[in-house]
Every structure is written in C-alpha cells, then in structure tokens.
C-alpha positions in Angstrom: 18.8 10.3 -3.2 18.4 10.6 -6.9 18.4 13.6 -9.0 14.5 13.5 -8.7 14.9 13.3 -4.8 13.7 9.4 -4.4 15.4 7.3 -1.7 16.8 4.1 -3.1 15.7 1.2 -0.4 12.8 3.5 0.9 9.7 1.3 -1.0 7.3 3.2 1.0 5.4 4.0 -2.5 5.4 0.0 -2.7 3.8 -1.0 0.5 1.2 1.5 1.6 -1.0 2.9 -1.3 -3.7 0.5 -2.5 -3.1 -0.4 -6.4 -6.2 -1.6 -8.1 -4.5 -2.5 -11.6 -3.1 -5.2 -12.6 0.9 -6.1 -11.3 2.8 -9.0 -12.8 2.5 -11.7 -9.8 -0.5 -9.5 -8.3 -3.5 -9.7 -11.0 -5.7 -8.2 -8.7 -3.7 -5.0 -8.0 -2.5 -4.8 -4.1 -4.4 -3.4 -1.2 -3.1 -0.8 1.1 -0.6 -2.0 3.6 0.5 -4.8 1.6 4.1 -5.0 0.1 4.0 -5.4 -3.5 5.7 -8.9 -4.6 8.0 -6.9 -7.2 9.7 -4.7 -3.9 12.9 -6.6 -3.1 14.7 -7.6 -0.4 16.5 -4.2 -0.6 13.1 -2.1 -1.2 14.0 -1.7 -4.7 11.1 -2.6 -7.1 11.7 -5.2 -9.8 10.0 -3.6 -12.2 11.8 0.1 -12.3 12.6 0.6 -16.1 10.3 -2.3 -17.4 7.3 -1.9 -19.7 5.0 -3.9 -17.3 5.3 -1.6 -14.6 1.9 -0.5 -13.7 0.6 3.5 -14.8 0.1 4.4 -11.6 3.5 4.0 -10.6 4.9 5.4 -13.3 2.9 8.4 -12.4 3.8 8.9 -8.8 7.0 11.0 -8.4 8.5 12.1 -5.5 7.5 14.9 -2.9 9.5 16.2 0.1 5.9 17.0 1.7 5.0 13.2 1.4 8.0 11.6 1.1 9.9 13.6 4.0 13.7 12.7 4.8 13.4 9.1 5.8 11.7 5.7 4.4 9.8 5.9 8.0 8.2 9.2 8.2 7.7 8.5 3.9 5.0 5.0 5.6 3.6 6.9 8.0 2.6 9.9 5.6 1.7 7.6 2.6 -0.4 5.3 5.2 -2.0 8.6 6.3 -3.1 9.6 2.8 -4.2 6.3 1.7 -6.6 5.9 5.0 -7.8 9.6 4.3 -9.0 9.2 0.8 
C-alpha cells in the first residue's frame, strides 16, 4: 500500500463506479461495471499523474471502510455503493 493506503493493482475505483465526464478513449464517461480503457493490464491506471485525468478521480481517495484489505472486498463494496445511489 501507499502512504495514502491505496492498493497498487486493486483498480476497483476503475471498474465499478459510473463516470459521467469525459475520459481520454471514453468521451462518454463509463458506466458502472465497466473497466475504464486507461486501467492496465496490471490494474494500474494510465492516467495517474497526468493532467487529463478526469476530476472525479482525482477526487476519490482512499477509505479502509470502502476500500477494505483486498481489491475483492474493495468491488464488492464499491459495486454496493454505486447500485445504492
């Protein structure tokens, strides 16, 4: 984990939150479910660091309460939330 707790590899943040903006190879945003095009092969995102990545990502952070100890129970929590709001 990183100093701010994120799991490298998890891309749970990536795959089951709906994005409506605007992501470079996904002008339409992403819907929920859906692995973003810019998460890698190793569930890194391709965009970390760059100014193109979307605000909303940029804005999420990690939480143990959400995120949890493993990339599995981080999907199943994250799909959870997105299906409740």
């Amino acid at each position: 984990m990183t100093a701010a707790g994120c799991r490298a590899g998890c891309g749970a943040c990536c795959i089951a939150p709906s994005i409506s903006s605007t992501i470079p190879g996904m002008p339409q945003g992403k819907p929920a479910g859906v692995r973003c095009v810019q998460l890698d092969e190793d569930n890194r995102c391709r965009l970390f660091g760059q100014p193109s990545r979307p605000k909303v990502c940029l804005d999420f952070s990690f939480d143990r309460e959400i995120c949890a100890s493993d990339a599995a129970t981080a999907l199943i929590r994250l799909n959870w939330l997105e299906s409740s709001t």
